[in-house]
C-alpha positions as CSV (number, residue, x, y, z in Angstrom):
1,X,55.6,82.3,82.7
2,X,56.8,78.9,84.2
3,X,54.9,76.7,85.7
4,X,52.9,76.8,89.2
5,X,54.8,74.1,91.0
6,X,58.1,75.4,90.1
7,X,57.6,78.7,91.4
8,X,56.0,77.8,94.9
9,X,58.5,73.9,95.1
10,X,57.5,74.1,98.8
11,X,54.2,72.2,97.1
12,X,56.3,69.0,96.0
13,X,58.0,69.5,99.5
14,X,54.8,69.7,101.9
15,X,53.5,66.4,99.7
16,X,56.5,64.6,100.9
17,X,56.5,65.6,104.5
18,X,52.8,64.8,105.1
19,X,53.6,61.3,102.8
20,X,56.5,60.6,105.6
21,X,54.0,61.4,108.5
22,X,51.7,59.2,107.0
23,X,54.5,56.2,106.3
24,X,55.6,56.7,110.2
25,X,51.6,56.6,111.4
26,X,51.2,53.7,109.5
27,X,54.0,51.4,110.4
28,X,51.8,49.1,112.4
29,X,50.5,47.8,109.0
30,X,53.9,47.3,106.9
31,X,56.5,47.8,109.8
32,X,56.8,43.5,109.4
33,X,58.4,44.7,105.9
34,X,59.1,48.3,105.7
35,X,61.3,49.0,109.1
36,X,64.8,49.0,109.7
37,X,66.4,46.0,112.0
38,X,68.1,47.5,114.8
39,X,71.1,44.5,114.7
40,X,73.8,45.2,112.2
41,X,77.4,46.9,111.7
42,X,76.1,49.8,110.1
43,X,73.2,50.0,112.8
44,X,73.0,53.1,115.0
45,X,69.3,53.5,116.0
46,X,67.0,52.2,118.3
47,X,63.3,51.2,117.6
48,X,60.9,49.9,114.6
49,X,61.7,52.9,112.4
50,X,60.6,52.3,108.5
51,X,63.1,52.7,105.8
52,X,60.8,53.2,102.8
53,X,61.1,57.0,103.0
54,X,61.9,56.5,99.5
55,X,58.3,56.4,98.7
56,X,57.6,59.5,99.7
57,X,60.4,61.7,98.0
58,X,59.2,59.5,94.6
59,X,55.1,61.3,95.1
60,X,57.2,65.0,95.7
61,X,58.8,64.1,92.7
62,X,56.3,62.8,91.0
63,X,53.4,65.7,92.3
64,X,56.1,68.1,90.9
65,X,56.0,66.4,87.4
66,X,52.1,65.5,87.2
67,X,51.6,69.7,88.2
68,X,53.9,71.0,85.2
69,X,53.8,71.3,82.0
70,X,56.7,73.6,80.6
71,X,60.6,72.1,80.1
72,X,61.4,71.8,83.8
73,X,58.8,69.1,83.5
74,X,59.5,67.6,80.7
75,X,63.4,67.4,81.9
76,X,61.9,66.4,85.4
77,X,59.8,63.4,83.7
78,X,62.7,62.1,81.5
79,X,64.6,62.0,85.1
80,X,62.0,60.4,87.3
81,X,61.5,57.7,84.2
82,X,65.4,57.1,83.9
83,X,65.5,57.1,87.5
84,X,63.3,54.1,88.4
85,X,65.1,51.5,87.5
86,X,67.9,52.5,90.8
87,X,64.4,53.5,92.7
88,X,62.7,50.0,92.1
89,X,65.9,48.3,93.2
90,X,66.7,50.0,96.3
91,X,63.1,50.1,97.5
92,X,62.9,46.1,96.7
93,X,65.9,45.9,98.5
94,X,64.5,47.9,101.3
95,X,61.3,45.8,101.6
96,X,63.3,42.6,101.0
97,X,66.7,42.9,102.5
98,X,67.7,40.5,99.7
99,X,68.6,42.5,96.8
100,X,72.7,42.6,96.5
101,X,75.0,45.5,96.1
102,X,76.0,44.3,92.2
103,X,72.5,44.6,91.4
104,X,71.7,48.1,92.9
105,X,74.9,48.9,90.9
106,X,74.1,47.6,87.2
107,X,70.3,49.2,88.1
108,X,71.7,52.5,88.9
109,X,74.0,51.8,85.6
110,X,70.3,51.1,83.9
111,X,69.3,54.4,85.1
112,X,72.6,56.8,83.5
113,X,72.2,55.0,79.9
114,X,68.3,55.7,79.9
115,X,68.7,59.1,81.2
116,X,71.7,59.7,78.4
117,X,68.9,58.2,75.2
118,X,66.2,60.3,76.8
119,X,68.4,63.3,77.2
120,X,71.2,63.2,75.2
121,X,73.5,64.5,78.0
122,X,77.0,63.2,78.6
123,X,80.3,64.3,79.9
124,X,82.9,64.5,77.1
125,X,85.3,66.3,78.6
126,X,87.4,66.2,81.9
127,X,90.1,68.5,81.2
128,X,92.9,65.7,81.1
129,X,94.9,65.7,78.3
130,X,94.0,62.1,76.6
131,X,91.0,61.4,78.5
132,X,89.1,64.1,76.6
133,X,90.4,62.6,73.3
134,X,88.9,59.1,74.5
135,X,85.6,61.0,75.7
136,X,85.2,62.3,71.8
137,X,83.5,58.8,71.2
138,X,80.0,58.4,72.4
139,X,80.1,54.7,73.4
140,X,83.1,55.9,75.9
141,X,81.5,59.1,76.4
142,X,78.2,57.3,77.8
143,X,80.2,54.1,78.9
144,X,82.0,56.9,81.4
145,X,79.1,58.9,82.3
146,X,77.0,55.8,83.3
147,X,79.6,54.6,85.8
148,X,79.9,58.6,87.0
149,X,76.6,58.7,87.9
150,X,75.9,55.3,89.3
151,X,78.8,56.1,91.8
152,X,77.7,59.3,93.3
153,X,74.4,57.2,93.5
154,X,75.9,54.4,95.3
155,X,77.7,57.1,97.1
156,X,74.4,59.0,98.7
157,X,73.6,55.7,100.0
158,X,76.5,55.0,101.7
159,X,77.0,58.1,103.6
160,X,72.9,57.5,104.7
161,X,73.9,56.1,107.8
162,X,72.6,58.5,110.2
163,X,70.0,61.4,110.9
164,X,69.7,64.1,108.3
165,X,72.9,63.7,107.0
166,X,72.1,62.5,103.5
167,X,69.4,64.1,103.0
168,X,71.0,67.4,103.8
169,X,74.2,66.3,102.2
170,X,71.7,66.4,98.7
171,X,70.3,69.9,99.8
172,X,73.8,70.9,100.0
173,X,74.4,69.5,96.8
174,X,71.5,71.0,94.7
175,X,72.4,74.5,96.5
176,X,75.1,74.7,94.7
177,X,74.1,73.6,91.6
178,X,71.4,75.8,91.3
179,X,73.2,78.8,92.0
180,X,75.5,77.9,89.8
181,X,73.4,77.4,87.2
182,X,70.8,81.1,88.5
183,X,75.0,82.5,87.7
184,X,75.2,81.3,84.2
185,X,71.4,82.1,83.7
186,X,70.0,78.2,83.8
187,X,67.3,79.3,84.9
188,X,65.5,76.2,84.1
189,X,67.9,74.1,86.0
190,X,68.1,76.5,88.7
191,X,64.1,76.1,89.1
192,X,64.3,72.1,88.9
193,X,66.9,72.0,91.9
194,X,64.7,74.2,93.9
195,X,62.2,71.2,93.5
196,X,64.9,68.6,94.9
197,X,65.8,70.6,97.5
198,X,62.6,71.4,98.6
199,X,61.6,67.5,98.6
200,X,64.9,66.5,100.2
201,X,63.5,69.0,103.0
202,X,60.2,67.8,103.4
203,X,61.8,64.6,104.0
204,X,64.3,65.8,106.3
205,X,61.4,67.9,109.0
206,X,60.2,64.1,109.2
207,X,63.9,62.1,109.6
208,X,65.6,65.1,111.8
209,X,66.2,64.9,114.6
210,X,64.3,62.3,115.9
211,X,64.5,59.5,113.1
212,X,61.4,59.0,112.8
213,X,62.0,57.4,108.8
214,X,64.4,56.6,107.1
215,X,65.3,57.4,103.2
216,X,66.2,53.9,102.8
217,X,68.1,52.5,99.6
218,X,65.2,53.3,97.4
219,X,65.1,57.5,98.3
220,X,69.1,57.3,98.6
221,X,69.4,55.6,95.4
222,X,66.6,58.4,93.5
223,X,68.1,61.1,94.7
224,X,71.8,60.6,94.5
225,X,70.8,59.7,90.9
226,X,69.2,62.9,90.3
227,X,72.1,64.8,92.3
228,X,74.8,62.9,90.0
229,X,72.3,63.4,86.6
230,X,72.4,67.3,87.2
231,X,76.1,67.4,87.8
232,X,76.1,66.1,84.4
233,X,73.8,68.2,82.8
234,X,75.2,71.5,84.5
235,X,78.4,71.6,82.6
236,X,76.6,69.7,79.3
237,X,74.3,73.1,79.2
238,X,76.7,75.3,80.8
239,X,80.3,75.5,78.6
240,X,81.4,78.2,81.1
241,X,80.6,75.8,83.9
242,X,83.8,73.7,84.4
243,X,83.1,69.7,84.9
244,X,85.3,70.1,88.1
245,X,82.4,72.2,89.5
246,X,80.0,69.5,90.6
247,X,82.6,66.6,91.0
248,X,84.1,69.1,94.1
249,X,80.3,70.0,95.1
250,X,79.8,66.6,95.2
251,X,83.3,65.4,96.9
252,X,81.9,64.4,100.7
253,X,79.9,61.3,99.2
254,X,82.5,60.4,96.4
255,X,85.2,60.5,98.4
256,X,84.1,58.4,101.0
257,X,83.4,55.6,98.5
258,X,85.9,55.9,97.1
259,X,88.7,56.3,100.5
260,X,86.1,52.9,102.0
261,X,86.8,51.0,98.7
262,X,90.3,51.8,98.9
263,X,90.2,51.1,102.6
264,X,88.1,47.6,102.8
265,X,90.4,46.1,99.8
266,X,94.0,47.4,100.5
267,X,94.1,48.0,103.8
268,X,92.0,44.7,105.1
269,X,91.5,42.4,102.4
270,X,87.9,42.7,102.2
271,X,85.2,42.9,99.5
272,X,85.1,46.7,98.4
273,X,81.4,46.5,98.9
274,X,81.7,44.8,102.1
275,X,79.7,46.7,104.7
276,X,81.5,48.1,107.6
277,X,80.9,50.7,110.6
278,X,84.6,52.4,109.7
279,X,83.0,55.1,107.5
280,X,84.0,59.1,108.6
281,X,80.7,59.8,109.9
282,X,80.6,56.5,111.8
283,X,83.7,57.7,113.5
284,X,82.5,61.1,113.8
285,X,79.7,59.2,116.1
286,X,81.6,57.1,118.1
287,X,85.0,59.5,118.7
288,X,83.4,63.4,118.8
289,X,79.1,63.3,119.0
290,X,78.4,60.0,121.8
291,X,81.5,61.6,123.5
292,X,80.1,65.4,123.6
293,X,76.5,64.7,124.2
294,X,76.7,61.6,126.3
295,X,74.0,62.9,128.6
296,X,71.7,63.3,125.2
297,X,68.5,60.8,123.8
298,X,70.1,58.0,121.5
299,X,68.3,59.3,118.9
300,X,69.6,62.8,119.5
301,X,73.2,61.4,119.3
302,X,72.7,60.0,116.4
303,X,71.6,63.1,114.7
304,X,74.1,65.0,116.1
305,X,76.5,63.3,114.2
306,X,75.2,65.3,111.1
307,X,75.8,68.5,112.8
308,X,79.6,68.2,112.8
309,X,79.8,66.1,109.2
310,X,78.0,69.2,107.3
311,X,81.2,71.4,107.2
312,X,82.8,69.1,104.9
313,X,80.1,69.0,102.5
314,X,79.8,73.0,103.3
315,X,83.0,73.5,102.6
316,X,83.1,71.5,99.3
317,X,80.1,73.2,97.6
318,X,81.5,77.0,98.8
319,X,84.4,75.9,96.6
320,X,82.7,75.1,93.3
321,X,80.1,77.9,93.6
322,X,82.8,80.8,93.9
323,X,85.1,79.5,91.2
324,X,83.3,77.4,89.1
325,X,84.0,78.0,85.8
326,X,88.3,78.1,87.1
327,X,89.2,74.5,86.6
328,X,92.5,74.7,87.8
329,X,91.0,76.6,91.1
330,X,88.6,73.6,91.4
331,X,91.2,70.9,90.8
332,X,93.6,72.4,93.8
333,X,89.8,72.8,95.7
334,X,89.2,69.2,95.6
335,X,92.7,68.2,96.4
336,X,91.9,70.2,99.5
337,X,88.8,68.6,100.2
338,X,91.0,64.9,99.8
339,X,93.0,66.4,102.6
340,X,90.7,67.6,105.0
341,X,89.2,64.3,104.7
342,X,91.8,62.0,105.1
343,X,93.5,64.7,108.0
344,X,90.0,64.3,109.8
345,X,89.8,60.7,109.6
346,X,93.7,59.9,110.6
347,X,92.7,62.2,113.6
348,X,89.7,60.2,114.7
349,X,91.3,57.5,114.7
350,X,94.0,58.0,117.3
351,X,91.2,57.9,119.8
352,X,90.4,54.6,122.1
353,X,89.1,52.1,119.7
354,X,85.3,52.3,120.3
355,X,83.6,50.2,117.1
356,X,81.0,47.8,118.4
357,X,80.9,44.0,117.3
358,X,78.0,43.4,114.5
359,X,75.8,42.1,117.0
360,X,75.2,44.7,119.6
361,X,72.2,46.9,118.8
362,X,72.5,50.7,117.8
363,X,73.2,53.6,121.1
């Protein structure tokens, strides 16, 4: 008999929803800190809204662990304490605005070595003739794994730019890990998504569509970290489960960092980390949703933009829950979802240029 809060993870859920109402009722007290600025590139909102929805998924999180006592806990507990360090950081930096983008990185790095000691999960195998042979060594085993997971982290965050959409991006995510994992009879595994998705969704009923929080860097950086730290447990616990499986369930956020990396350095002689407002679903919002619901709320526009990004991640996790344990199926299926990508984004950009300068508020 498992525990209570894993069989009813709505519990976990509900405690994050009413934590975001509370958060958004409150602002009048820590707004001076906790809420977004409505000037910046990446900026597409209007109003004092607070960013520290981070908080809230954290308590879920954290209710879900204090509530439980068999292994989904303990595996829960070793997650949420590896998973501060990339929480503390991205909260700080939400309260703060001054921590930078190499220190969120090393933190989240912090976060995949202490979750490998407490764990003992790695990947050692990718299926690529010679990189397998170097992954046979635990210092390059973990060495690769940390940086793994620190960029799908990083990666949440960076696709958080507008209503819903990483937040349901992560639901998408842990849907298809945890029927992959009911498949193989995980059942453990399968139980502990339920929890993420349910607190991912209990943030969401509070962020879509009206925007009324924000995840901020602190609840992108926790949960991308736990979304990355089960793609690397799936296959650890799985052997049927191919390692492709969750690198293509997780393709929307990796290849956007990776494509806006590529991008800012090659294509413009910028800083990879430099921020910008040339991201897919930032052209998604200027090209296709302010152009099809002109006559809608700014708010409402800005969540729209979710609606027509969630096929891509749709399509992506479709792929590794049908043929997950065929690695050569997978590695064609993300090749495809490289090519939908870059076919969408070539395509929005033959429209009229439309990016605003860094200094006009978000529509």
């Amino acid at each position: 008999m498992f525990d209570f809060v894993f069989s009813n993870p709505f519990i976990p859920g509900f405690v994050t929803a009413i934590l975001s109402i509370l958060l958004v009722l409150t602002k009048g007290w820590h707004g001076k800190h906790s809420c977004d600025p409505i000037i910046g590139i990446q900026k597409f909102h209007t109003g004092q809204t607070p960013r520290v929805g981070g908080i809230a998924i954290f308590c879920g999180l954290l209710t879900a662990w204090w509530f439980s006592s068999g292994k989904e806990g303990q595996l829960l507990g070793y997650m949420l304490l590896a998973g501060l360090p990339a929480f503390a950081a991205g909260l700080i930096e939400d309260v703060t605005k001054k921590v930078g983008v190499i220190t969120r990185l090393v933190a989240t790095m912090v976060s995949g070595v202490a979750a490998w000691w407490l764990t003992g999960y790695s990947l050692s195998h990718l299926h690529i003739p010679g990189v397998d042979t170097l992954l046979l060594f635990v210092p390059i085993a973990v060495g690769f794994t940390t940086f793994a997971v620190a960029g799908v982290a990083n990666a949440t965050n960076i696709i958080d730019g507008f209503n819903g959409l990483a937040a349901s991006t992560i639901m998408i995510g842990f849907s298809a890990f945890s029927l992959i994992a009911w498949q193989v009879g995980d059942f453990e595994l399968a139980r502990l998504c339920f929890v993420f998705i349910a607190v991912a969704g209990g943030f969401l009923v509070v962020n879509f569509p009206f925007g009324k929080i924000f995840m901020g860097d602190g609840g992108a950086y926790l949960l991308g970290f736990m979304l990355a730290w089960v793609a690397v447990m799936l296959p650890f616990r799985n052997p049927t489960v191919s390692v492709w499986a969750p690198l293509v369930a997780c393709a929307y956020p990796v290849l956007e960092t990776a494509f806006s990396m590529w991008r800012r350095y090659h294509r413009s002689g910028q800083h990879p980390g430099q921020a910008d407002s040339l991201h897919l679903h930032s052209l998604m919002y200027c090209r296709v949703a302010r152009v099809v619901f002109k006559d809608a709320r700014p708010q409402l526009k800005n969540s729209m933009t979710s609606l027509f990004m969630w096929p891509f991640p749709l399509l992506a996790a479709l792929i590794s829950v049908f043929w997950y344990s065929n690695t050569p199926v997978l590695m064609v299926g993300f090749v495809v979802c490289v090519l939908c990508y870059r076919l969408i984004y070539l395509r929005l950009t033959q429209f009229v240029w439309c990016i605003r300068p860094a200094t006009i508020s978000r529509d």
